[in-house]
VOLO-193331 format. One record per atom (N, C-alpha, C): residue number from 1; x, y, z negated; atom name. Coordinates in Angstrom, 3 decimals, always signed. Atoms other than C-alpha are relative to their C-alpha. Last residue first. Layout:
N
+-----+----------+----------+----------+------+
|  nr |        X |        Y |        Z | atom |
+-----+----------+----------+----------+------+
| NUM |        X |        Y |        Z |   CA |
...
+-----+----------+----------+----------+------+
***
This chain:
146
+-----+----------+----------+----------+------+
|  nr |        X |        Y |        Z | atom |
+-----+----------+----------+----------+------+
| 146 |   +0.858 |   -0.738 |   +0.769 |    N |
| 146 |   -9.440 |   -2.190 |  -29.419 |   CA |
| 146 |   +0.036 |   -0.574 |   -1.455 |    C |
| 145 |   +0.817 |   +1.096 |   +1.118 |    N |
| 145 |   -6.407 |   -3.536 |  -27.492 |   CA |
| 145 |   -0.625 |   +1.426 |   -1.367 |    C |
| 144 |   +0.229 |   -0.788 |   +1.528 |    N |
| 144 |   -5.777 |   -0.884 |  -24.809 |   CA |
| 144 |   -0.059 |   -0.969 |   -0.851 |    C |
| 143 |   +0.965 |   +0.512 |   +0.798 |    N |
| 143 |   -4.993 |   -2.254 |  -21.295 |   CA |
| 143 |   +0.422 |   +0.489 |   -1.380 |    C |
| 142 |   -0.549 |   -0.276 |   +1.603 |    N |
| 142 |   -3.619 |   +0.128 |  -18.494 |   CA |
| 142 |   -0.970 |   -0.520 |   -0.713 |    C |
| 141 |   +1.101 |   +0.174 |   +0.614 |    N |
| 141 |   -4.431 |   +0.218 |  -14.274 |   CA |
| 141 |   +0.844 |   -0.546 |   -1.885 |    C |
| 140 |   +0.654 |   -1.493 |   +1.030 |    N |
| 140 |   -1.956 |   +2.105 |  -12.580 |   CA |
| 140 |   -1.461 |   -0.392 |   -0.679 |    C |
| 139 |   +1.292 |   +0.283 |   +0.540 |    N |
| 139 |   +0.579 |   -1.099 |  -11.749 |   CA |
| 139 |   -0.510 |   +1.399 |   -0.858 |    C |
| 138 |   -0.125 |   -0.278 |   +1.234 |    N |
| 138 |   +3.638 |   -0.185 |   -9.976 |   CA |
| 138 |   -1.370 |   +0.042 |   +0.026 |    C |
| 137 |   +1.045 |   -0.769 |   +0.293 |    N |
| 137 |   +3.929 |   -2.619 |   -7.374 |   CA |
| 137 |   +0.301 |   +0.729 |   -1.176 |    C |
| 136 |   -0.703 |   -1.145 |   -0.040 |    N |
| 136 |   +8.177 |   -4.092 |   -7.308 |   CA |
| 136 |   -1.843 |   +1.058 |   +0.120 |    C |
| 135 |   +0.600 |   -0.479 |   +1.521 |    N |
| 135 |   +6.958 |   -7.703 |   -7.701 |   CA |
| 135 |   +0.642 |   +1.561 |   -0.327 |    C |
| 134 |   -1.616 |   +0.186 |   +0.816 |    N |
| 134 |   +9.207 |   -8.208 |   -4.355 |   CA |
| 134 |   -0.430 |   +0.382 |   -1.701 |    C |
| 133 |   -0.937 |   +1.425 |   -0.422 |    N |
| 133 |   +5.969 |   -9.160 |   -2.497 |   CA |
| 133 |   +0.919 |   +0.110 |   -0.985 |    C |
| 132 |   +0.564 |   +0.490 |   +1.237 |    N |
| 132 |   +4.244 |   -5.697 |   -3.887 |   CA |
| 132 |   +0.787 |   -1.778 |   -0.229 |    C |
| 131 |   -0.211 |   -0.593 |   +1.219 |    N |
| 131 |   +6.838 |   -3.605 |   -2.163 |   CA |
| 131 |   -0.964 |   -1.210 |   -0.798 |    C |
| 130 |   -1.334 |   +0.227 |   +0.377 |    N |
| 130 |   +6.672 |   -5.366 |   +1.023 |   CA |
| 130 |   +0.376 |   +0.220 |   -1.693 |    C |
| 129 |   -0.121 |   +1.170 |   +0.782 |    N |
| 129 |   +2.904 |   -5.990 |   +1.107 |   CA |
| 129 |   +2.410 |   -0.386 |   -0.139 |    C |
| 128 |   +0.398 |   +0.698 |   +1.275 |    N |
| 128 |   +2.443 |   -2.567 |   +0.574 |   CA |
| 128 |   +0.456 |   -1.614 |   -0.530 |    C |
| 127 |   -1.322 |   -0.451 |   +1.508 |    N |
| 127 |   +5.117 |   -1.021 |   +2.927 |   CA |
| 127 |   -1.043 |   -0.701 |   -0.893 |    C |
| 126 |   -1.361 |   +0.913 |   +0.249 |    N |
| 126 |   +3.654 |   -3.645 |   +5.698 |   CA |
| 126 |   +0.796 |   +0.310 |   -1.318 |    C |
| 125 |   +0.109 |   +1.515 |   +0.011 |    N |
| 125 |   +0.057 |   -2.889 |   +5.289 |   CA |
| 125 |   +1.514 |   -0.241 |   -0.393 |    C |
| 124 |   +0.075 |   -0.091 |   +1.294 |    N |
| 124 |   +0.982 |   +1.062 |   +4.987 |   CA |
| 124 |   -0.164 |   -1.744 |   -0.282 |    C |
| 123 |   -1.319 |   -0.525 |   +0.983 |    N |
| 123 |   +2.507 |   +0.860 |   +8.621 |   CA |
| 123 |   -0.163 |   -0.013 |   -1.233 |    C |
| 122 |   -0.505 |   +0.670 |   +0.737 |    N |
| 122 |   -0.532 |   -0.844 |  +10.287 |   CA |
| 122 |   +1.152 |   -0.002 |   -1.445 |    C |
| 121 |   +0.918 |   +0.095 |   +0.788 |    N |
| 121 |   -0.930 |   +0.756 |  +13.374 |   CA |
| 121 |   +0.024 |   -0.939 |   -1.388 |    C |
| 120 |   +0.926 |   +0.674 |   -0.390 |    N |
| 120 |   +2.351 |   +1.566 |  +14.278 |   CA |
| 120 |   -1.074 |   -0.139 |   -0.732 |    C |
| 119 |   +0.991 |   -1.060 |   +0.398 |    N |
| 119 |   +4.911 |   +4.319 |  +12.498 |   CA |
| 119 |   -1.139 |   -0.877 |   +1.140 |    C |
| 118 |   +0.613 |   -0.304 |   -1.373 |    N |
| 118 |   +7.376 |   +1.467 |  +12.091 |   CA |
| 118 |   -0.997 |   +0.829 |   -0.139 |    C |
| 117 |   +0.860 |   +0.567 |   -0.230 |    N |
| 117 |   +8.653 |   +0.017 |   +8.599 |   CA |
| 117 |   -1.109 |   -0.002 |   +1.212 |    C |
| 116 |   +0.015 |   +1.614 |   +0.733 |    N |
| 116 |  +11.515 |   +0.966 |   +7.413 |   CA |
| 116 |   -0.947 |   -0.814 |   +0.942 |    C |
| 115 |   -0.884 |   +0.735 |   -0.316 |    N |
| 115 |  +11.995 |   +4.684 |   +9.459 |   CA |
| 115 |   +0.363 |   -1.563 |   -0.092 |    C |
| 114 |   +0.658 |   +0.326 |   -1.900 |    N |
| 114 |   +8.159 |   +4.958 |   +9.533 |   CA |
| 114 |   +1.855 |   -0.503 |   +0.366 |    C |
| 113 |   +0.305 |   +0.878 |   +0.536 |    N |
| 113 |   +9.246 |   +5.838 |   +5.354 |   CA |
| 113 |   -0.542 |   -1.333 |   +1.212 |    C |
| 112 |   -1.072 |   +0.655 |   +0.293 |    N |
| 112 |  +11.336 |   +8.768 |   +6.462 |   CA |
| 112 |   -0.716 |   -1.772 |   -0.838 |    C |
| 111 |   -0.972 |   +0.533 |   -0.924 |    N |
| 111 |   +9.095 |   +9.873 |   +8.814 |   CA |
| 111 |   +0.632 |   -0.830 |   -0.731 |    C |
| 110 |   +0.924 |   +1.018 |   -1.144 |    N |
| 110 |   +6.029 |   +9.916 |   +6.264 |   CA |
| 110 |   +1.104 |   -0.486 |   +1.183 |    C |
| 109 |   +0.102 |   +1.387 |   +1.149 |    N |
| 109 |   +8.393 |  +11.650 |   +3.603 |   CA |
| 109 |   -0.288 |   -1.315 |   +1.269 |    C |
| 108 |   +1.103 |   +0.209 |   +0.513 |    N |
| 108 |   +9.204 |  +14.071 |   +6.471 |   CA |
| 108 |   -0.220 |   -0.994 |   -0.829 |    C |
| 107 |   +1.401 |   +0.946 |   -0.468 |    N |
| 107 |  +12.597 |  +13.982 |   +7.906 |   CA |
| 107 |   -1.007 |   +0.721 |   -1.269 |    C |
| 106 |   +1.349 |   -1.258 |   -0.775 |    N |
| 106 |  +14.885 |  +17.177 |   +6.986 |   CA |
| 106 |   -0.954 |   -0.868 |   +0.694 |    C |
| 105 |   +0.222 |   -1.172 |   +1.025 |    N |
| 105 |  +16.934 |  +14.914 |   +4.199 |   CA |
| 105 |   -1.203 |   +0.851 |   +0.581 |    C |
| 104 |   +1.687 |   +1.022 |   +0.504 |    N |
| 104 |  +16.795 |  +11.777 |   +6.665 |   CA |
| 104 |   -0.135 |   +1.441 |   -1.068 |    C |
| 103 |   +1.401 |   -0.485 |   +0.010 |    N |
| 103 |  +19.782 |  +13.253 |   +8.547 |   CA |
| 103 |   -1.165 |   +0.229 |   -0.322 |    C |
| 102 |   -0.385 |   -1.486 |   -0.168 |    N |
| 102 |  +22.437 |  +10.666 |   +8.641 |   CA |
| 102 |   -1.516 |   +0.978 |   +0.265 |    C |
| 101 |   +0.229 |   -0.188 |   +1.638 |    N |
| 101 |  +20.508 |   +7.292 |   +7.131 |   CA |
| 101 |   +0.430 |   +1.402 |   +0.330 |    C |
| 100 |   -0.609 |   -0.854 |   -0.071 |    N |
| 100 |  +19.067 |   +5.519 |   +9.965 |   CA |
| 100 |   +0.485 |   +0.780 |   -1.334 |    C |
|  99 |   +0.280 |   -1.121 |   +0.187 |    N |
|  99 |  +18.048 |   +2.458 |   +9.504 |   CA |
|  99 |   +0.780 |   +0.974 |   -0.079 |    C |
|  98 |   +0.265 |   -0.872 |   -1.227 |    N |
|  98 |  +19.763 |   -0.451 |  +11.520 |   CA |
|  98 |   -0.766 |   +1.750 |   -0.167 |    C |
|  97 |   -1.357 |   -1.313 |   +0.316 |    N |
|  97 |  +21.861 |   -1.328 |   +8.345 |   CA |
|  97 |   -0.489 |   +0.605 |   +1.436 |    C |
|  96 |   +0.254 |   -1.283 |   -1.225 |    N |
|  96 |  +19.506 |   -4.261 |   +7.980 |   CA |
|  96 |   +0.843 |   +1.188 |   -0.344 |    C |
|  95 |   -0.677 |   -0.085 |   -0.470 |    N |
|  95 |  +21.432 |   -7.132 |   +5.495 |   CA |
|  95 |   -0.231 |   +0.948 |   +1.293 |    C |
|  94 |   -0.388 |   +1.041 |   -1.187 |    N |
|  94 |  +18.489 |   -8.559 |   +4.013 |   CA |
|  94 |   +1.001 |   +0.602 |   +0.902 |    C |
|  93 |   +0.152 |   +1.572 |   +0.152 |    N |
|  93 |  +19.038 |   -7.135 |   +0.761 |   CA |
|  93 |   +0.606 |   -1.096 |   +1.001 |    C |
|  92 |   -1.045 |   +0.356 |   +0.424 |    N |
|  92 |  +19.865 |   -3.829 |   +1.909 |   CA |
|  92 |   +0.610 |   -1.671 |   -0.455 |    C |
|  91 |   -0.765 |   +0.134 |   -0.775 |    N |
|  91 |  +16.919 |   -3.593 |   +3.953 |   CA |
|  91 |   +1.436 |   -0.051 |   -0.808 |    C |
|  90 |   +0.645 |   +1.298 |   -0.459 |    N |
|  90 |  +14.770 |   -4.415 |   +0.504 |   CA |
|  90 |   +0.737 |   -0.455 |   +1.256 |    C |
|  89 |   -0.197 |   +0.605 |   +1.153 |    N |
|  89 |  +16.779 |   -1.857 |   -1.652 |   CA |
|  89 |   -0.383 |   -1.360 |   +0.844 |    C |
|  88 |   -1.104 |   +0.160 |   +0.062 |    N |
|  88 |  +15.598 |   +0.674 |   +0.795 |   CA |
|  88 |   +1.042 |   -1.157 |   -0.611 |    C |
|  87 |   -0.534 |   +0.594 |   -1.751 |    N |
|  87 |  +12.153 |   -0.582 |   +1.463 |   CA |
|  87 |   +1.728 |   +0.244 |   -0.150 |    C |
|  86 |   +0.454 |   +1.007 |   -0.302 |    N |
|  86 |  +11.717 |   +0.224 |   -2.521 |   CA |
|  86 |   +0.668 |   -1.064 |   +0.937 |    C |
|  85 |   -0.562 |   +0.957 |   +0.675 |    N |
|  85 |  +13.338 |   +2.951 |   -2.816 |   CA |
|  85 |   +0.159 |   -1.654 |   +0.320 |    C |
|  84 |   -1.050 |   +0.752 |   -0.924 |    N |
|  84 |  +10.820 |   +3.693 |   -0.020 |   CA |
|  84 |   +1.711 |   -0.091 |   -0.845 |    C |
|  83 |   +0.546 |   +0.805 |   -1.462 |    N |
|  83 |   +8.000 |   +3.036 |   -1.653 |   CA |
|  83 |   +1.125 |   -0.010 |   +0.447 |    C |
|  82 |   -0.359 |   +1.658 |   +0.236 |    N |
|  82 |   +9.651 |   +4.600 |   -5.223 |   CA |
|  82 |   -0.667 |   -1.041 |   +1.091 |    C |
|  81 |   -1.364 |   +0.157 |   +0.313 |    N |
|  81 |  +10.188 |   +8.092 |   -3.727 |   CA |
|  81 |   +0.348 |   -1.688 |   -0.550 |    C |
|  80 |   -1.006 |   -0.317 |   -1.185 |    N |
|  80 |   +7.127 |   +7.957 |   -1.746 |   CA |
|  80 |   +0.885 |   -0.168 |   -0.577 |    C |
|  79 |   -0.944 |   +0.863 |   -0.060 |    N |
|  79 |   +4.769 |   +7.174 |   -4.929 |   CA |
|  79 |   +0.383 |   -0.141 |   +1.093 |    C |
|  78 |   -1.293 |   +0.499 |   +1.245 |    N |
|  78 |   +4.131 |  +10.292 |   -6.243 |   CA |
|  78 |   +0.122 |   -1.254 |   +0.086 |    C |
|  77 |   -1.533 |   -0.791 |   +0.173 |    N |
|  77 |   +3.399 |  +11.507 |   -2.697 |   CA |
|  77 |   +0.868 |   -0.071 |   -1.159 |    C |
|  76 |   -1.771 |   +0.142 |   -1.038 |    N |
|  76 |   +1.676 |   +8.922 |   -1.571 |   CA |
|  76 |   +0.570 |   +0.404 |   -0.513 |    C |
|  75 |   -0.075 |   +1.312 |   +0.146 |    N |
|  75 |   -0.995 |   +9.224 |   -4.658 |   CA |
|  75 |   +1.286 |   -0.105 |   +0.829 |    C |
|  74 |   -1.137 |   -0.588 |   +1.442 |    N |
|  74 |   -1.097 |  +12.878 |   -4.727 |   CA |
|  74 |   +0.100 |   -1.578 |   +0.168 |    C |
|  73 |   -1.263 |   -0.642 |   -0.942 |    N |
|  73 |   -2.916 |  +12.213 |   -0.229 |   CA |
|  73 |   +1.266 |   +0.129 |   -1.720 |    C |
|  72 |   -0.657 |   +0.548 |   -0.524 |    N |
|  72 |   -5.182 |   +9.787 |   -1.775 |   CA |
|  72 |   +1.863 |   +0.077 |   +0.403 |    C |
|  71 |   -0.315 |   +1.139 |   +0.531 |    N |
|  71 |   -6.432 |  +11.680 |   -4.377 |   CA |
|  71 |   +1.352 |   -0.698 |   +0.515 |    C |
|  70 |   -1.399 |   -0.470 |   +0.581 |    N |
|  70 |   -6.762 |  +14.490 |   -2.078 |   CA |
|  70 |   +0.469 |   -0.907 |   -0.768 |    C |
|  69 |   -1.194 |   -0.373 |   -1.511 |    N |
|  69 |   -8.941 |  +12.112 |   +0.312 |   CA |
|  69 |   +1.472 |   +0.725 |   -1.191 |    C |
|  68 |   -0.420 |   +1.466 |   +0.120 |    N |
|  68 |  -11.007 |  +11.049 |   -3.088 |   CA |
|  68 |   +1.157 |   +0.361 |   +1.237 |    C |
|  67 |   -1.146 |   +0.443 |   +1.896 |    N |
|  67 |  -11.366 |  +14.911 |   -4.110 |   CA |
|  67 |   +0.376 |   -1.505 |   +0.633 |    C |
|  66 |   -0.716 |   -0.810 |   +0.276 |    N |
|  66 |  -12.958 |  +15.506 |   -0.239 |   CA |
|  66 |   +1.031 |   -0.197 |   -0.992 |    C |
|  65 |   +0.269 |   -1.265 |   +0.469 |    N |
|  65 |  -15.324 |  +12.793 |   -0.056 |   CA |
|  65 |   +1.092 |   +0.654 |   +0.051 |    C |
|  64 |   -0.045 |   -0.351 |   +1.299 |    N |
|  64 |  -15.403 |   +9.725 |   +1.621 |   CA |
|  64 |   +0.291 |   +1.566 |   -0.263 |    C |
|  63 |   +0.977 |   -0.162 |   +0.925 |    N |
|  63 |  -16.299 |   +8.441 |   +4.696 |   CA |
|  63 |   +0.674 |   -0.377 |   -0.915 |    C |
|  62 |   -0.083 |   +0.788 |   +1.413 |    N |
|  62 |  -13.204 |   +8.183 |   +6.917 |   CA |
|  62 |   -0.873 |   +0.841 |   -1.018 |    C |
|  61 |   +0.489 |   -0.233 |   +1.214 |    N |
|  61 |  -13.066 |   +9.394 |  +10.500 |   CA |
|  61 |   -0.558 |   -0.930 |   -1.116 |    C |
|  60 |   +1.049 |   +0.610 |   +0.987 |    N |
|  60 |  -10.501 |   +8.603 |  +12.492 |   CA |
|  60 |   -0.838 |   +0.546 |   -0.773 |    C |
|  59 |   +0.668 |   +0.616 |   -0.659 |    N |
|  59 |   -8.609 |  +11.042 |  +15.269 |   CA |
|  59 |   -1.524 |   -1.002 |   -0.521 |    C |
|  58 |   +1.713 |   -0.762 |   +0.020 |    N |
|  58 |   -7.924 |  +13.454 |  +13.079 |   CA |
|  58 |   -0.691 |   -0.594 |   +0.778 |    C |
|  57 |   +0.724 |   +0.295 |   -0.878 |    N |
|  57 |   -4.858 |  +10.895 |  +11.952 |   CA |
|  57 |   -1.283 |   +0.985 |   -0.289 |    C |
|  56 |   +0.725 |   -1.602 |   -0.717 |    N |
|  56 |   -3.359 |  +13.289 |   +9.302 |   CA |
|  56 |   -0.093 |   -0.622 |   +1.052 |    C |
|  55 |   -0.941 |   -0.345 |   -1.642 |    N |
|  55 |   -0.781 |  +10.220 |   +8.688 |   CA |
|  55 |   -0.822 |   +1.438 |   +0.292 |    C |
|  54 |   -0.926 |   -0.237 |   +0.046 |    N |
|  54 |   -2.151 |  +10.015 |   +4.701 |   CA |
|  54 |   +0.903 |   +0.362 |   +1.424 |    C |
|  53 |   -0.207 |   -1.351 |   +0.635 |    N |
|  53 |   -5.633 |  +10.109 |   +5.701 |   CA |
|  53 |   +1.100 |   +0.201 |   -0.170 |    C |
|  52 |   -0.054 |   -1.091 |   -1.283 |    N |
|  52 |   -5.176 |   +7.342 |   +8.640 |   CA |
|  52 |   -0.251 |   +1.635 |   -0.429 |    C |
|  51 |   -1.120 |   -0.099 |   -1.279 |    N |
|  51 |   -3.386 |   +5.202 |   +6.400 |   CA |
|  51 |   -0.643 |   +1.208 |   +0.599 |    C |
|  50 |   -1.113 |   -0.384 |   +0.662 |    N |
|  50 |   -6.257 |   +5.164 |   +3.611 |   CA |
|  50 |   +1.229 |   +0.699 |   +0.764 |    C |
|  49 |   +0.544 |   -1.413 |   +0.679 |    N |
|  49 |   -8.776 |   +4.702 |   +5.821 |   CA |
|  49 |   +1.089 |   +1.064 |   -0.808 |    C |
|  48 |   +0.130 |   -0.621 |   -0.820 |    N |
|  48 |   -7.117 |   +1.789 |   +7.295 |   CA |
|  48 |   +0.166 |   +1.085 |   -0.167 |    C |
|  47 |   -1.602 |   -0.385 |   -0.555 |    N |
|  47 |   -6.082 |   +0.271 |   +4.126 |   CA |
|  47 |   -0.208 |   +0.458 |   +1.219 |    C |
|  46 |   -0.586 |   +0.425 |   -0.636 |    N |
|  46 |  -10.071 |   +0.352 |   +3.174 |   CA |
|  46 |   +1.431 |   +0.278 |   +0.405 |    C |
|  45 |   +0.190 |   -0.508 |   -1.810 |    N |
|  45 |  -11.476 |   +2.243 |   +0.486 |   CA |
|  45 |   +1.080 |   -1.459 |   +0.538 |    C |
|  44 |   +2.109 |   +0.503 |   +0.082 |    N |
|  44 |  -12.019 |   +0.866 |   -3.401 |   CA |
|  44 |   +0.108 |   +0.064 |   +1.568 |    C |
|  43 |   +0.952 |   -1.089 |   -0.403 |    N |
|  43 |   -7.772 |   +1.395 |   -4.303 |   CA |
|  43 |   -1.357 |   -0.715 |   +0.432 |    C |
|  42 |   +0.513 |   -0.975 |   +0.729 |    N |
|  42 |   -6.345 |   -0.967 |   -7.040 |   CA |
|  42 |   -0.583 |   +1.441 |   +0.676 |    C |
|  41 |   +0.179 |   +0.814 |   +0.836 |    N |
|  41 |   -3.816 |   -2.936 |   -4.529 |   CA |
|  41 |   -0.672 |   +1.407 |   -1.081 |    C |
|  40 |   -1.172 |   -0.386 |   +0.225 |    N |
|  40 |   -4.300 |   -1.915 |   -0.721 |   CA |
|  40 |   -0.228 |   -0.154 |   -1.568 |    C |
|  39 |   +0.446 |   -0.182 |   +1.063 |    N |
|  39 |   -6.847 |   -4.088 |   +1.209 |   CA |
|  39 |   +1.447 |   +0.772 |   -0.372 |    C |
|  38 |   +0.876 |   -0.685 |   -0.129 |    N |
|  38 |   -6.743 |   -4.861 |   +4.785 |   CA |
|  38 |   -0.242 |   +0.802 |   -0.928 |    C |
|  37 |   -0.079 |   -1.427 |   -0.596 |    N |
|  37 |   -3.884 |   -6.638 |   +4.858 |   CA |
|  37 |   -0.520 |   +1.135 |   -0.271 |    C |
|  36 |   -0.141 |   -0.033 |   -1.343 |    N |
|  36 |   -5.594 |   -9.402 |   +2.715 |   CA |
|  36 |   +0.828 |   +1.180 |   +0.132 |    C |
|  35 |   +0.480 |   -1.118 |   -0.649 |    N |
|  35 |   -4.945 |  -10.055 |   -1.090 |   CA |
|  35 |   +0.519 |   +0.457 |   +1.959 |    C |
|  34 |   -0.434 |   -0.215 |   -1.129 |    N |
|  34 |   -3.898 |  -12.735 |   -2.791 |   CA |
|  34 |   -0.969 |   +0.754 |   +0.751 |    C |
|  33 |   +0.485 |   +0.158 |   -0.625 |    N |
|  33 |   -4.388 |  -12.731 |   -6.544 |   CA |
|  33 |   +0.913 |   +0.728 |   +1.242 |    C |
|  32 |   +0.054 |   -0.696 |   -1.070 |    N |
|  32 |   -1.725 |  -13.870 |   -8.961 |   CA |
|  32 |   -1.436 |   +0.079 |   +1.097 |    C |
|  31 |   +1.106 |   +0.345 |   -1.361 |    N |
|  31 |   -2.310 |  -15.802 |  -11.791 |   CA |
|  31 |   +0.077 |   +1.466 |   +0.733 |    C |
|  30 |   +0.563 |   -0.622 |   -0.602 |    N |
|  30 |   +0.758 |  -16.199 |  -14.152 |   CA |
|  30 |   -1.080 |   +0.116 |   +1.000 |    C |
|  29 |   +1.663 |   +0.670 |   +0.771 |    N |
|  29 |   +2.490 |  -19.446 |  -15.303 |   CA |
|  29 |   -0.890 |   +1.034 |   +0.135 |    C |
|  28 |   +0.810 |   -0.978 |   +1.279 |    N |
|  28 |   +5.785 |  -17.083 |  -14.315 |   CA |
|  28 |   -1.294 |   -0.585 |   -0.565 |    C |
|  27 |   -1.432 |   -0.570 |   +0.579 |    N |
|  27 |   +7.676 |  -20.192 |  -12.328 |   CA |
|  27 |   -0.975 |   +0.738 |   -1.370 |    C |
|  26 |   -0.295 |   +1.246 |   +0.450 |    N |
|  26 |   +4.188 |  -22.149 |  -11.107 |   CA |
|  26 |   +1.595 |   +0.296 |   -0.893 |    C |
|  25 |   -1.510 |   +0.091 |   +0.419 |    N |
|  25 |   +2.774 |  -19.058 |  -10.813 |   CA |
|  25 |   +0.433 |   -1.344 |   +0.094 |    C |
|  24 |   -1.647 |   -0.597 |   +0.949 |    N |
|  24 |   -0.649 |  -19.213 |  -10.290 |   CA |
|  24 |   +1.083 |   -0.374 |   -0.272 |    C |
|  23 |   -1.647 |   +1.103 |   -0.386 |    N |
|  23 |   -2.793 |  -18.637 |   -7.338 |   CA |
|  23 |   +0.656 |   +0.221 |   -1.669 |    C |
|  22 |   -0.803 |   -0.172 |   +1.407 |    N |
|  22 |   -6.576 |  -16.606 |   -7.280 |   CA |
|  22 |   +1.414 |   -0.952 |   +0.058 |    C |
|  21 |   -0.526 |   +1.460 |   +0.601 |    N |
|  21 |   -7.729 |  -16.767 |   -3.614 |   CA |
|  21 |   +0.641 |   +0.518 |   -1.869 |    C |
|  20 |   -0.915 |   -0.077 |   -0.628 |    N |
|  20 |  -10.376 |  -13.615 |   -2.445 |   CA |
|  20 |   +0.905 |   -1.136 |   -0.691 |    C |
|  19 |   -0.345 |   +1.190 |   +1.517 |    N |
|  19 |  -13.796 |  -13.821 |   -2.004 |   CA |
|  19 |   +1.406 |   -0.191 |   +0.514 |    C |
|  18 |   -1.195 |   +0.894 |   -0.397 |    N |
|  18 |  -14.275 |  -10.171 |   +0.175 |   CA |
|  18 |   -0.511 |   -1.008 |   -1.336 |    C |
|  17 |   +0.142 |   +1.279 |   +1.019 |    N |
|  17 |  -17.869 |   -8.223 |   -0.324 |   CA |
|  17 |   +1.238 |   -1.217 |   +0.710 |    C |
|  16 |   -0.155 |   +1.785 |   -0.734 |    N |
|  16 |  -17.828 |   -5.336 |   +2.123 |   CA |
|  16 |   +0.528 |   -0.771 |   -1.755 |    C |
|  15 |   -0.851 |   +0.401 |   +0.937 |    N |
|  15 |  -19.113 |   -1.462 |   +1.025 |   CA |
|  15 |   -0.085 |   -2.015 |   +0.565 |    C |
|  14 |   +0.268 |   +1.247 |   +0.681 |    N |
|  14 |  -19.915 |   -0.002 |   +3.929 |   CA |
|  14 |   +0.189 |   -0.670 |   -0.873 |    C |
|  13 |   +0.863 |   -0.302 |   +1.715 |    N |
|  13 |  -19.087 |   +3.852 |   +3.931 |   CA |
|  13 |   -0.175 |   -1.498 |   -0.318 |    C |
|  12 |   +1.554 |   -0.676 |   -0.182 |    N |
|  12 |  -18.006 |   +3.940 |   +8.089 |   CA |
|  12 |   -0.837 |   -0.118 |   -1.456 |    C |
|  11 |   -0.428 |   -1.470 |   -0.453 |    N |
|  11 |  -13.886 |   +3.582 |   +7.241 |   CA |
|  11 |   -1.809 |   +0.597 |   +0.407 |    C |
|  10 |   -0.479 |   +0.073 |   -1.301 |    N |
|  10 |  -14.624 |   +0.462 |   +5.159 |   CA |
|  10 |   -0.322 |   +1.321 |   +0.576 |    C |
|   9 |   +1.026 |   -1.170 |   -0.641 |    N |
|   9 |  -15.505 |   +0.507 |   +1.276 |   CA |
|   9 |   +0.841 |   +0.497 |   +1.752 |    C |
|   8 |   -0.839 |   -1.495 |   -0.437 |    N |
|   8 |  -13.975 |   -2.422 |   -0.758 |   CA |
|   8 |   -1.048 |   +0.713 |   +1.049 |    C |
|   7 |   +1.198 |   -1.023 |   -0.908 |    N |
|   7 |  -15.337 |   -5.056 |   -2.872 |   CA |
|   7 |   +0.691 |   +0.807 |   +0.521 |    C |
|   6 |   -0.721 |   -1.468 |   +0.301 |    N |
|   6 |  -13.378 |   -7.971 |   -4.652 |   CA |
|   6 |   -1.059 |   +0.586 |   +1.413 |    C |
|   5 |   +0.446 |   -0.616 |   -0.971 |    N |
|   5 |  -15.099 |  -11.323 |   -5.484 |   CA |
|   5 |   +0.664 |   +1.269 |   -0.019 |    C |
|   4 |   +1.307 |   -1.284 |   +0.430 |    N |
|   4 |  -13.372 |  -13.821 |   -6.948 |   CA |
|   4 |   -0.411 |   +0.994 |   +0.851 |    C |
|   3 |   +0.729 |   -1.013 |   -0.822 |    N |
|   3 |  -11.741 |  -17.463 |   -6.231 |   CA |
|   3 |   -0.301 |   +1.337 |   -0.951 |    C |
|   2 |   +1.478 |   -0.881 |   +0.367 |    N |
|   2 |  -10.184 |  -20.423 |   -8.127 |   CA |
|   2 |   +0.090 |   +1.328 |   +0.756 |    C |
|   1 |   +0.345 |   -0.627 |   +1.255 |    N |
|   1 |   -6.949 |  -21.914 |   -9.240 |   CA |
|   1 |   -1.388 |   +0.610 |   +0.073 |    C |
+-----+----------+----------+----------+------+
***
């Protein structure tokens, strides 16, 4: 179907120039783009960056500003309850019953979402492309007809 360019901003300020695949549907007649790891859907920063503000890695540092970090951090937190909905709904599916479930009240959002998906490098990669895989993204971009 064709290509475009998407931009994102890597943990030292760079802004990088991806061409990324356009696909469509052959069920929904829809055009889907495919999107790397690397990328998380409708943010400008890197899925690194991202990850290592939400974990309170102090180890990384991530060029950007102050307001864009808090951003980040209201962003998880109003969508934690439907991420791991989400993963929940998704181990149920496939028949995992290895998560834990006694207890999870006095976990941490961040624990209880490391329960699905591993607290490794990477962990927001997997809840994104889990959640967006099952057409389960919630889309925060909004069209108007003028």
């Amino acid at each position: 179907m064709g290509s475009r360019q998407r931009k994102y901003i890597n943990g030292l300020g760079d802004q990088i120039v991806l061409i990324i695949r356009r696909l469509r549907c052959e069920h929904c007649r829809r055009i889907h783009h495919e999107l790397p790891d690397i990328l998380v859907p409708y943010k400008r920063h890197s899925r690194k960056s991202i990850e290592a503000v939400i974990a309170g890695d102090t180890a990384l540092t991530v060029t950007a500003d102050e307001s864009t970090l808090g951003r980040w951090r209201s962003w998880f937190s109003e969508m934690y309850y439907h991420f791991l909905g989400c993963l929940a709904s998704i181990a149920t599916l496939l028949g995992n019953q290895s998560v834990k479930e006694s207890s999870c009240l006095s976990q941490s959002a961040l624990t209880r979402i490391w329960d699905y998906v591993g607290n490794a490098t990477g962990w927001l990669a997997r809840v994104v492309r889990s959640v967006a895989n099952t057409n389960c993204w919630v889309h925060t971009r909004s069209a108007f007809p003028s």
